[in-house]
Every structure is written in structure tokens, then in C-alpha cells.
RONUSE-113288 format. One record per residue: y, z, x of N, C-alpha, C in turn; residue number from 1. Coordinates in Angstrom, 1 decimal. Example, Ala and Ser with C-alpha at 12.3 -4.5 7.8 and 13.67 -1.06 7.14 Angstrom:
2
{{-5.7 7.8 13.2} {-4.5 7.8 12.3} {-3.3 7.8 13.2} 1} {{-2.2 7.1 12.8} {-1.1 7.1 13.7} {0.0 7.9 12.9} 2} 
***
This chain:
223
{{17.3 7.1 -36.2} {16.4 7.1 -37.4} {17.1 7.0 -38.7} 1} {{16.9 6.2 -39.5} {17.6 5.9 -40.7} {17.0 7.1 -41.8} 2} {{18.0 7.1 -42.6} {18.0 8.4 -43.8} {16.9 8.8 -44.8} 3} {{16.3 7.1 -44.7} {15.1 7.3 -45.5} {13.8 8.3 -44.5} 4} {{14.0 7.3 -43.7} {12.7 7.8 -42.8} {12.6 9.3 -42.7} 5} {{14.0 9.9 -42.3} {14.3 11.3 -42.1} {14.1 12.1 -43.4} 6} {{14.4 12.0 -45.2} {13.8 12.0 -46.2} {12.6 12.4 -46.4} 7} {{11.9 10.6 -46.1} {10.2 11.3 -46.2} {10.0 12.2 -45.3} 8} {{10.6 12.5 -43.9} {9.2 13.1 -43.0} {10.0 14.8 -43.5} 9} {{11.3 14.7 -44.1} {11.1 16.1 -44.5} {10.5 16.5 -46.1} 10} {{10.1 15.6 -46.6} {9.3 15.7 -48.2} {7.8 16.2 -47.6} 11} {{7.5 15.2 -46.8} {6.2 15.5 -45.8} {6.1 16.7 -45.2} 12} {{6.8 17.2 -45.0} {6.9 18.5 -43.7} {6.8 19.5 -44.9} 13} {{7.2 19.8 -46.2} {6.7 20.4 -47.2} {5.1 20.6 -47.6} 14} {{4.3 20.1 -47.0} {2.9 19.7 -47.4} {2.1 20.1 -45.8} 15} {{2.8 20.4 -45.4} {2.7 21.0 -43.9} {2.1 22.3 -44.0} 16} {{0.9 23.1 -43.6} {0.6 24.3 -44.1} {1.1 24.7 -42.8} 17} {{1.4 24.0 -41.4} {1.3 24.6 -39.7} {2.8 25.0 -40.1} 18} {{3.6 24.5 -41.4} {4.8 24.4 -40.7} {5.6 25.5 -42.2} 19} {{6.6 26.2 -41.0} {7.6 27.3 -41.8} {8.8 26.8 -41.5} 20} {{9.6 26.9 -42.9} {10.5 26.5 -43.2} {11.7 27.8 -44.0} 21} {{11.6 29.1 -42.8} {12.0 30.0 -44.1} {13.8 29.8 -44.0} 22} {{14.4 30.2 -45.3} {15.9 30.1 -45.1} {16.4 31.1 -44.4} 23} {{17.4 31.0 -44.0} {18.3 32.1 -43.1} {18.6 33.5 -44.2} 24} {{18.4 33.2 -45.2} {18.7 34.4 -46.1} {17.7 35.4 -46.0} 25} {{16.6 34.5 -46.2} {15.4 35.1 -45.7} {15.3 36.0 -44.9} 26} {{15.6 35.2 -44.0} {15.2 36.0 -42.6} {16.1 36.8 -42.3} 27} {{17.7 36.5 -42.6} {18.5 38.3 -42.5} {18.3 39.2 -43.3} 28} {{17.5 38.8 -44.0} {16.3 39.8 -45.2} {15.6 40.6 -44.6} 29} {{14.9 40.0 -43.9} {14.0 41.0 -43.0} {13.1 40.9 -43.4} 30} {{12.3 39.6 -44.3} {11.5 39.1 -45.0} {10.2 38.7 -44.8} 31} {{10.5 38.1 -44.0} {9.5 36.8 -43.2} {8.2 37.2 -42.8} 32} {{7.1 36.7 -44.1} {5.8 37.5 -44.2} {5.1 37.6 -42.7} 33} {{5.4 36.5 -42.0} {4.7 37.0 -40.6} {5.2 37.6 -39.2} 34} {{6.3 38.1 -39.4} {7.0 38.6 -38.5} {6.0 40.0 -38.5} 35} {{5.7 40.3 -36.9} {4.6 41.2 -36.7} {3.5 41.4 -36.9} 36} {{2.9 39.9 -37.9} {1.9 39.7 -38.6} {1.4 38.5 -37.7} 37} {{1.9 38.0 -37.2} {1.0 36.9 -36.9} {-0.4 36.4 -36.7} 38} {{-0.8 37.6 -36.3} {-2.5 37.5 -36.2} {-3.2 37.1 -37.5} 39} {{-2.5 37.8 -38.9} {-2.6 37.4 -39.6} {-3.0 35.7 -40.2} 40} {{-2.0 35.5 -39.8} {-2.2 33.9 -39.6} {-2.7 33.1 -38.9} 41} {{-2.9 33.5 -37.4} {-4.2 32.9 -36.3} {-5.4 33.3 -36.7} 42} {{-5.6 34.4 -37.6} {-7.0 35.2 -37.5} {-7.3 35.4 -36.6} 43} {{-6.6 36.1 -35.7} {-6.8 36.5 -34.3} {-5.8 36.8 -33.6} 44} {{-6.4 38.1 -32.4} {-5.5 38.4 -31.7} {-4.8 37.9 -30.3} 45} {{-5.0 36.7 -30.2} {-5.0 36.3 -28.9} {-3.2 36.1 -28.9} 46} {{-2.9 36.0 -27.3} {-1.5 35.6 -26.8} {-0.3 34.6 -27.7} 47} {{0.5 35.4 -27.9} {1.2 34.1 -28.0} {2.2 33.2 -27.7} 48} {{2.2 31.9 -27.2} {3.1 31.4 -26.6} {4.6 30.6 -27.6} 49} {{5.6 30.9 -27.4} {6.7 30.5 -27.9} {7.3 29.1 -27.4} 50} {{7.7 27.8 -28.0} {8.4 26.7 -27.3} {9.8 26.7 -28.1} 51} {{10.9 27.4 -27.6} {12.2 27.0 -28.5} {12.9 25.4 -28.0} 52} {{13.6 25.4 -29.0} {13.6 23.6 -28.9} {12.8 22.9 -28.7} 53} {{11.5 23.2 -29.7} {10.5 22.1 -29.1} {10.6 20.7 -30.0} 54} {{11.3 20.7 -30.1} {11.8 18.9 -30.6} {10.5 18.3 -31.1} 55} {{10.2 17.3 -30.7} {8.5 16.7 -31.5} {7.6 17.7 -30.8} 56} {{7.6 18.4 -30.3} {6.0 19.3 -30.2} {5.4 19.2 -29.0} 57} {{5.7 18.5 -28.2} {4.6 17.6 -27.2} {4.5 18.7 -26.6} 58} {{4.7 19.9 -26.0} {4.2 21.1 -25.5} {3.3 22.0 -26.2} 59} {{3.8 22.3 -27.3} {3.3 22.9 -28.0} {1.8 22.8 -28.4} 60} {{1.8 21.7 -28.5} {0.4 20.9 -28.9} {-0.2 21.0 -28.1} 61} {{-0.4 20.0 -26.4} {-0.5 19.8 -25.5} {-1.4 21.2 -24.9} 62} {{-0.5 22.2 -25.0} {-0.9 23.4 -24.5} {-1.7 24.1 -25.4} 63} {{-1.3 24.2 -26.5} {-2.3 24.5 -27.6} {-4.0 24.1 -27.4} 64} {{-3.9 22.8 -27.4} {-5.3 22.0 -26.9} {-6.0 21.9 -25.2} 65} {{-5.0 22.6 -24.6} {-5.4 22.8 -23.4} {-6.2 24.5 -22.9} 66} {{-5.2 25.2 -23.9} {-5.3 26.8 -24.2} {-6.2 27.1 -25.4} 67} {{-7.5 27.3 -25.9} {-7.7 27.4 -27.2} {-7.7 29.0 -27.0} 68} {{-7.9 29.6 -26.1} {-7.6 31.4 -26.5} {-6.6 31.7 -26.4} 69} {{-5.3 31.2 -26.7} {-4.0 31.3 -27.0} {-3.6 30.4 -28.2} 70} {{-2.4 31.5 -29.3} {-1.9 30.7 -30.1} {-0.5 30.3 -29.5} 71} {{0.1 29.1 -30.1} {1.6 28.6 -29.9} {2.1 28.1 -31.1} 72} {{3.4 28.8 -30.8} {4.0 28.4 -32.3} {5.8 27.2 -31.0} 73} {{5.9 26.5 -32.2} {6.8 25.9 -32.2} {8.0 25.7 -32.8} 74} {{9.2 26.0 -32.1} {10.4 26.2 -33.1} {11.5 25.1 -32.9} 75} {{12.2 24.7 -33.5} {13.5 23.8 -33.8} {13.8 23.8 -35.0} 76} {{15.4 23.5 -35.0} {15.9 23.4 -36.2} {16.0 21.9 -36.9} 77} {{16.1 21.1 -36.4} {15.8 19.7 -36.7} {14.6 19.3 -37.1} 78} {{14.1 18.7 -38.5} {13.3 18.6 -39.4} {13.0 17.5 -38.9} 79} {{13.5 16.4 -38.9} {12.5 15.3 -38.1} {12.2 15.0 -37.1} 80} {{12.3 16.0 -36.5} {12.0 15.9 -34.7} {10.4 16.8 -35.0} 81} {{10.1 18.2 -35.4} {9.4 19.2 -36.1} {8.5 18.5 -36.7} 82} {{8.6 17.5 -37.3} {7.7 16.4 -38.2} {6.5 16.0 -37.3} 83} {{6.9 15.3 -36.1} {5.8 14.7 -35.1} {4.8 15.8 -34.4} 84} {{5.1 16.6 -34.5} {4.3 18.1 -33.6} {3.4 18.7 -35.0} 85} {{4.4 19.0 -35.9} {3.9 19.5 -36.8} {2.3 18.8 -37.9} 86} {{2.4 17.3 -38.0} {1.6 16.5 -38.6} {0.6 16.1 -37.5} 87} {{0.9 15.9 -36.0} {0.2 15.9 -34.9} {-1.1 17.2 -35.1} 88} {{-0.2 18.2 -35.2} {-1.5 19.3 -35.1} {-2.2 19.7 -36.3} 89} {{-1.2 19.6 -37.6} {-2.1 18.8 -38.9} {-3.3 18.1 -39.2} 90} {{-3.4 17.0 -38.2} {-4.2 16.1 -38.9} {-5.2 16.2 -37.8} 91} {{-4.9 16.7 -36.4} {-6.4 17.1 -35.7} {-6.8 18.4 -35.4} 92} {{-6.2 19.1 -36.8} {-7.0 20.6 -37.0} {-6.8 21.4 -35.5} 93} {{-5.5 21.0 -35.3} {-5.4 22.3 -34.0} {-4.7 23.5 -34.7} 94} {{-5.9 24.3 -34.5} {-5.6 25.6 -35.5} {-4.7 26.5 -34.5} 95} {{-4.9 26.5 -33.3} {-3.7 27.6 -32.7} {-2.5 27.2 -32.4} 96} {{-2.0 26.3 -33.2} {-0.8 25.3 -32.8} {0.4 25.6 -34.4} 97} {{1.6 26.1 -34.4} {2.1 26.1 -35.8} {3.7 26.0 -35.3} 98} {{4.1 25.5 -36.2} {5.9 25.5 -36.2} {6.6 26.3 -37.0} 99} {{7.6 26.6 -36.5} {9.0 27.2 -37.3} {10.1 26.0 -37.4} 100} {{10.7 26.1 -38.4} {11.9 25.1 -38.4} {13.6 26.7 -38.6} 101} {{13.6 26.6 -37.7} {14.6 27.8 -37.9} {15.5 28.1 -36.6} 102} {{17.2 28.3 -37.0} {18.0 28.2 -35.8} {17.1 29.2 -35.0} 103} {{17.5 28.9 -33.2} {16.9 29.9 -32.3} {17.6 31.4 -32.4} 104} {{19.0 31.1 -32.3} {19.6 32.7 -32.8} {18.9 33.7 -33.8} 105} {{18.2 33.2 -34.6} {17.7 34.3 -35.8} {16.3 34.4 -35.2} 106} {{15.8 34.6 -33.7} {14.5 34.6 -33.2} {14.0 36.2 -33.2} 107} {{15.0 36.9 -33.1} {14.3 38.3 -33.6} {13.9 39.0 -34.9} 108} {{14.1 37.6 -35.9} {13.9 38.1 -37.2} {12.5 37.7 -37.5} 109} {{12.0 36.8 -36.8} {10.9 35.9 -36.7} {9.5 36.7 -36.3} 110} {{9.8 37.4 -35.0} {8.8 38.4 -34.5} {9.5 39.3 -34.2} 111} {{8.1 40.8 -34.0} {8.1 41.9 -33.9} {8.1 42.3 -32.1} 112} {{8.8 43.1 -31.9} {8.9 43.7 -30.3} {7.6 43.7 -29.9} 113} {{7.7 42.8 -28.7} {6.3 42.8 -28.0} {5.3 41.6 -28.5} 114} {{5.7 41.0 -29.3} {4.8 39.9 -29.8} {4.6 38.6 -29.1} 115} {{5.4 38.5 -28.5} {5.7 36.8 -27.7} {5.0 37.6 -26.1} 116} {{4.2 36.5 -25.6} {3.8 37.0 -24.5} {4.1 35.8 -23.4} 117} {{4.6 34.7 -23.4} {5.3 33.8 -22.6} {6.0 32.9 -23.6} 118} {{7.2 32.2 -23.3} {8.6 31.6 -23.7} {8.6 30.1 -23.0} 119} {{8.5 28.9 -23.5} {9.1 27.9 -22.9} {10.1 27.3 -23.8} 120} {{11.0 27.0 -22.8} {12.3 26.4 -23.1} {12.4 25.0 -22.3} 121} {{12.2 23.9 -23.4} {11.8 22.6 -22.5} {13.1 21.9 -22.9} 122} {{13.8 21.0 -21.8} {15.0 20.0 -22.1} {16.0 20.6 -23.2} 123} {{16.5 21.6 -22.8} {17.4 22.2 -24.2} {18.6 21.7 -23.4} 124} {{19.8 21.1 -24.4} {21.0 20.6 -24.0} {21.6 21.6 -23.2} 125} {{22.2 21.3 -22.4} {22.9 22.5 -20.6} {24.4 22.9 -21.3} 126} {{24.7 22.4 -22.5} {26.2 23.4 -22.9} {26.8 23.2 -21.8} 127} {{27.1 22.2 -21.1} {28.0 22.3 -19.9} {29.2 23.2 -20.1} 128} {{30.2 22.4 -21.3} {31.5 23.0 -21.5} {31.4 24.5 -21.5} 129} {{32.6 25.2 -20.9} {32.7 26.5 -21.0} {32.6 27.0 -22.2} 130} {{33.4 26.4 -23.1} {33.4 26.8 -24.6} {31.9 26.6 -25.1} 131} {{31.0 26.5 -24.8} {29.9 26.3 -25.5} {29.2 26.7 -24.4} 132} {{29.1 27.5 -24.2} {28.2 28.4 -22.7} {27.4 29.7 -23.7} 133} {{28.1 29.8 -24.9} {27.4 30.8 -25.9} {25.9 30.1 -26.5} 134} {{26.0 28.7 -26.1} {24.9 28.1 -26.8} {23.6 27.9 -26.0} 135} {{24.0 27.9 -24.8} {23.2 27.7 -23.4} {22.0 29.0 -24.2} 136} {{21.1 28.0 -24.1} {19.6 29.4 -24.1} {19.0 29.9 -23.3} 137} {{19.7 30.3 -22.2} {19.3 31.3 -21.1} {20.3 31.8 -20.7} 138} {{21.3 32.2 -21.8} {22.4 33.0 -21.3} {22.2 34.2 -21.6} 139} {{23.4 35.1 -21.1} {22.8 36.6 -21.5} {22.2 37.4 -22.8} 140} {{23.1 36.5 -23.7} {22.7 37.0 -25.3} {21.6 37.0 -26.1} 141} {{21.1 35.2 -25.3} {19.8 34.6 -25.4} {18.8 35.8 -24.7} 142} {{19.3 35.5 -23.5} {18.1 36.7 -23.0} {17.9 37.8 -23.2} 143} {{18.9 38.3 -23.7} {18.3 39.9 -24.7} {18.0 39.4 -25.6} 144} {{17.8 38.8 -26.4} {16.5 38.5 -27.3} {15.3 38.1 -27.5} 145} {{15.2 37.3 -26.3} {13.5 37.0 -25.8} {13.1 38.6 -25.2} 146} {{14.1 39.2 -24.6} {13.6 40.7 -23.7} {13.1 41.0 -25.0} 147} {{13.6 41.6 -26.2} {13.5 42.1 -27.1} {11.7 41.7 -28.3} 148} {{11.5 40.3 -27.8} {10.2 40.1 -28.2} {8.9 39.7 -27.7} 149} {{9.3 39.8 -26.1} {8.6 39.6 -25.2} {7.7 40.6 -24.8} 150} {{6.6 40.7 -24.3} {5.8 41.6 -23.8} {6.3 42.0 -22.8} 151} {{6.0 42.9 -21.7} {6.2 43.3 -20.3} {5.9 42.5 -19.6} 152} {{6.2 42.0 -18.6} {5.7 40.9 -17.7} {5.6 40.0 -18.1} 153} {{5.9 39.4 -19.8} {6.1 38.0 -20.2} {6.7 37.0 -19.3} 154} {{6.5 35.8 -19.6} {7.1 34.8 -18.9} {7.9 33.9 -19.7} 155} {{9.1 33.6 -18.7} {10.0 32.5 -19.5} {10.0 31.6 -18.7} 156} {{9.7 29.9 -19.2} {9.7 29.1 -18.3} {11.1 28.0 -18.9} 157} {{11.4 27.2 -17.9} {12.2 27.1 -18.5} {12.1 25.2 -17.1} 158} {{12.3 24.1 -18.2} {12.0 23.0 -17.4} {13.1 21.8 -17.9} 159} {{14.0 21.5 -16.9} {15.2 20.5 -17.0} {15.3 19.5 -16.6} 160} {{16.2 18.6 -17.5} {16.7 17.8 -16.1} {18.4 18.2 -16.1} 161} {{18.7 18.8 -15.9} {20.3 19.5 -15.6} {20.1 20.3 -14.2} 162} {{20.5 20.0 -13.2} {20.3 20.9 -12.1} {22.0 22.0 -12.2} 163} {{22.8 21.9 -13.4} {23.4 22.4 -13.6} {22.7 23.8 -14.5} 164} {{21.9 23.6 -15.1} {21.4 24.7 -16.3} {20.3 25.4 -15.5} 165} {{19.7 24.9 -14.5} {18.7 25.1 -13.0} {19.5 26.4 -12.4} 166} {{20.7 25.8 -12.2} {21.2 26.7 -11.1} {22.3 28.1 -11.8} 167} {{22.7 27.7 -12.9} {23.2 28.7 -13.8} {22.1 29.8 -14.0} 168} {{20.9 29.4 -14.3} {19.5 30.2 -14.7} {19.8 30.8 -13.7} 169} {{19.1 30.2 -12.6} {19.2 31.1 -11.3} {20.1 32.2 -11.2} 170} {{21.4 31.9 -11.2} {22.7 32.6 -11.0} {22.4 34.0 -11.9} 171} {{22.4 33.9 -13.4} {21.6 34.7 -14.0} {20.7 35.4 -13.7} 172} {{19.2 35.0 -12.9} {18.1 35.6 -12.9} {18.9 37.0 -11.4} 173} {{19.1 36.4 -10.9} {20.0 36.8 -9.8} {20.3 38.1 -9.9} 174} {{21.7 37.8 -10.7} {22.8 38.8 -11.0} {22.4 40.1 -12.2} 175} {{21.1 39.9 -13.0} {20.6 41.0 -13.7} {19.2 41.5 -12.9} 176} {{19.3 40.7 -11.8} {17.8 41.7 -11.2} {16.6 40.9 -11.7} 177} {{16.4 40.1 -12.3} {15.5 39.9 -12.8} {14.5 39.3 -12.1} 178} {{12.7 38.9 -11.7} {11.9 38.7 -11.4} {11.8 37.2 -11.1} 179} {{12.2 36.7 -10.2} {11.8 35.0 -10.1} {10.7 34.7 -9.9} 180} {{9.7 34.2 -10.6} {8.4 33.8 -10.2} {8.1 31.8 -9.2} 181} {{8.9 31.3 -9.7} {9.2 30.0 -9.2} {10.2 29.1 -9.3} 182} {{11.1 28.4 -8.1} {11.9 27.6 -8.9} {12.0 26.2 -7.8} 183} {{11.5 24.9 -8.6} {11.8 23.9 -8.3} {12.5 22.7 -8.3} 184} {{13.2 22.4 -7.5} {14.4 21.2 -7.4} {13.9 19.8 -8.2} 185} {{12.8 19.8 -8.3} {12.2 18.5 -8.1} {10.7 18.3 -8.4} 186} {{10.0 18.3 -9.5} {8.8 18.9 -9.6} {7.6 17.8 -9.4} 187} {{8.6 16.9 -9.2} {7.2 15.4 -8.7} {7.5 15.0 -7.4} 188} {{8.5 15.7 -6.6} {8.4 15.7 -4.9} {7.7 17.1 -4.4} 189} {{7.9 18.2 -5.2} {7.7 19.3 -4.4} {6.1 19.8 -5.1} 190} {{5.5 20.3 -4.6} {4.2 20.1 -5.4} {3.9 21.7 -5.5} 191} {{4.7 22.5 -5.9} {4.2 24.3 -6.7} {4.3 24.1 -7.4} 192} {{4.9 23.5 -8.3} {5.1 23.5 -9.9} {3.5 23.4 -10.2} 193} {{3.5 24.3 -11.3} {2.2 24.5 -12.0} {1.7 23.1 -12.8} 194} {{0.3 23.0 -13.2} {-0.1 21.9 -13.3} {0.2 21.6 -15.0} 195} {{0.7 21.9 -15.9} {1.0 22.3 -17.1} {2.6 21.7 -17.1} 196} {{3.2 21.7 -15.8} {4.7 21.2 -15.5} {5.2 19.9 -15.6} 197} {{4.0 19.3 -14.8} {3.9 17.9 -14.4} {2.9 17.2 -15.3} 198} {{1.8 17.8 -15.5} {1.0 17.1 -16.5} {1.5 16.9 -18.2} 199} {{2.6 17.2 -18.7} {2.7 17.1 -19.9} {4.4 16.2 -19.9} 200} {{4.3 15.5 -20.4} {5.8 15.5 -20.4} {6.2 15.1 -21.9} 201} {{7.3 15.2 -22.1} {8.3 15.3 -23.6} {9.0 13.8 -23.5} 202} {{8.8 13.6 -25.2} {9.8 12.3 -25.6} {11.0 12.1 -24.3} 203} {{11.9 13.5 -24.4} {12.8 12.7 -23.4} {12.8 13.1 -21.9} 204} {{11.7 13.6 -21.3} {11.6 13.6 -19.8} {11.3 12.4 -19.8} 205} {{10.3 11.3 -20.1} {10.0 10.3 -19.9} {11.6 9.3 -20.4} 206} {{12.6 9.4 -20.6} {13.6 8.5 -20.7} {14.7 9.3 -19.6} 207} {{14.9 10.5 -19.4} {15.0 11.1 -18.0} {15.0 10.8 -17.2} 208} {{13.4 10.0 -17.0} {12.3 10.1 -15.6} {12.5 8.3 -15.7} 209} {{13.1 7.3 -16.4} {13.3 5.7 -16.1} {15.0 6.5 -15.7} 210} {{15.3 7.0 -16.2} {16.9 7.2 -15.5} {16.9 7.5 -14.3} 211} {{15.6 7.9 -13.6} {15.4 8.3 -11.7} {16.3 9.6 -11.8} 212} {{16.1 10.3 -12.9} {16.9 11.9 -12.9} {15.8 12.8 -12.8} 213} {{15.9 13.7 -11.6} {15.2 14.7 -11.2} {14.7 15.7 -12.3} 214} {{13.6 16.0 -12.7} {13.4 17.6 -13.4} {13.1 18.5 -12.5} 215} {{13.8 19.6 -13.1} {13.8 21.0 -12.5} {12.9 21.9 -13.3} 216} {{12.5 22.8 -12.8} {11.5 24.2 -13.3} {11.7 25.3 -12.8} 217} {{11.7 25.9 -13.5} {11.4 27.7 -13.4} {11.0 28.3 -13.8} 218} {{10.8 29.8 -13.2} {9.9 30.6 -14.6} {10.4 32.2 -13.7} 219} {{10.4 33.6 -14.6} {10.9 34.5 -14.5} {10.2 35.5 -15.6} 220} {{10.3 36.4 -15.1} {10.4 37.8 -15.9} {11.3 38.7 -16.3} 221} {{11.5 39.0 -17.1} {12.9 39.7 -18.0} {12.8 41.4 -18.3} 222} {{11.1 41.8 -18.6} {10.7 43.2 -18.1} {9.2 43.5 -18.1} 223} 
***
């Protein structure tokens, strides 16, 4: 995407009422008018579902318009990815649908204990290298922080194409005890994957899925 294009859609994304843009100062402020507030802003108390890295939205939305008694908010740090989800649910008034533009690390400054009541984590880069295994978002650090905003019995889903980041998860869910509710190798040969798995897919499953690269799924509980 050239510089201009990236420009406007972040001049645009200003004019965005779905979309929050707070600074990191902010938020190690302890600022951030809707942290704990959210209902506030849905006018309503219903569920709410989290997509970290949700790059253009396509979940977010998708599920939003599939779920109307559940709100979903959408997070990434990349403004012109945030642009396409964010102006998507803009302009067809999907009111339970809203973005954050904010690193994933500062996610407990965002919400209040107990506010998130399921987590998807769609196509996030697998940090292969050791040295970047702190980045991986289902590593331990990550996951005491979703514990920490998650409801009891929350769900974290979490859907790949890395059968490397598949089986690390695993290794993880494993080794803390944690609750495995599903996990599949293969989610368009093996048929449990939930219908929400297979029916939606993202900008890059679909360039994935012409590469003949398997996606993987899972989903777990943390407490």
C-alpha cells in the first residue's frame, strides 16, 4: 500500500466514532474512559467478545452481524489494516462491532477483570525464532493477561496456519493444566471445528488456503 493511501485511511480513521485510538501514555495512565465501562458505550450489558490482531476486521464484523446479543471489539496496532473493519461497520451501522488501535501488551489497561468473556486470536505471526517467542500471543505472559480480563470459563480461540504455533499452544495448554475444549489439525478435512471456524475466513486465510496450507484451531479455558 503506498503512503498516500495509508495517510488518508489514517485521516479517515479519525472520523471513525467505532474506532479508539488512545496513546500509550494514556493508557499507562490508567485513563482510558471505557476501561470497565464498556456498557457504557454498547448501552448494554451483553457479552463481550475480544479479536486481538484483528488486521481488517473480517471476524470482528462477521461475528458481530452473526451475534447481535453480543458486543465485539477489535484490536490491532496497524492503522491501515483497522481502517477496513473499522469503516465496514461504520457505514452499515453495526452498532455491537468497535475497534481499538492499540499495542496487544497494554490489553489490561483497556479492560477491567472479568470483562472479556471470549478471546480470538486469528492468524497472528507464530514468532518462530526463539528470540521472539516473548511476542508469540499465547505465551505465558500473554496468557496471564487474558486470565486477568477474562471471565471464568471464558474462551480463547485461537485459529492458524502455523501447525508450529498449533502445537506450542497445545504444549502450553498442557503443561499449566489448562482446559482444552477443541483442537484441529485441519479444519476443512476434519469436520468439529465450529461453524464460525470455517464459515468466515480473513484477508490472509484465503492467500494461505491458494498456498494448499492447512489451518489449524483451537479453543481452551484459562479459569
Amino acid at each position: 500500500m503506498g503512503s498516500k493511501n495509508k495517510l488518508k485511511r489514517f485521516k479517515e480513521n479519525l472520523s471513525f466514532s467505532n474506532l479508539f485510538q488512545p496513546s500509550r501514555s494514556e493508557l499507562l495512565a490508567n485513563s482510558f474512559k471505557y476501561k470497565g465501562l464498556w456498557s457504557d458505550y454498547f448501552k448494554n450489558n451483553n457479552p463481550i467478545v475480544l479479536e486481538l490482531g484483528c488486521g481488517k476486521g473480517e471476524y470482528t464484523c462477521s461475528l458481530a452481524e452473526k451475534y447481535p446479543n453480543k458486543n465485539f471489539i477489535g484490536l490491532d496496532i496497524k492503522g491501515a489494516r483497522i481502517w477496513s473493519g473499522a469503516k465496514y461497520a461504520f457505514v452499515n451501522s453495526i452498532k455491537n462491532a468497535c475497534f481499538i488501535r492499540a499495542q496487544i501488551e497494554l490489553i489490561e489497561f483497556l479492560f477491567f477483570e472479568n470483562e472479556v468473556s471470549e478471546v480470538w486470536i486469528t492468524f497472528p505471526d507464530p514468532q518462530i525464532k526463539i528470540q521472539r517467542q516473548k511476542h508469540r500471543l499465547t505465551n505465558i505472559n500473554f496468557l496471564n493477561s487474558y486470565k486477568k480480563i477474562i471471565r471464568p470459563k471464558g474462551i480463547i480461540h485461537l485459529k492458524t496456519d502455523s501447525e508450529f504455533l498449533h502445537g506450542y499452544t497445545l504444549g502450553l495448554i498442557e503443561a499449566l493444566n489448562l482446559k482444552l475444549i477443541k483442537s484441529n489439525h485441519d479444519i476443512y478435512l476434519n469436520y468439529n471445528a465450529p461453524e464460525e471456524v470455517t464459515n468466515i475466513k480473513t484477508h490472509y486465510e484465503n492467500i494461505f488456503l491458494e498456498k494448499n496450507k492447512r489451518i489449524t484451531y483451537l479453543s481452551f479455558q484459562i479459569k
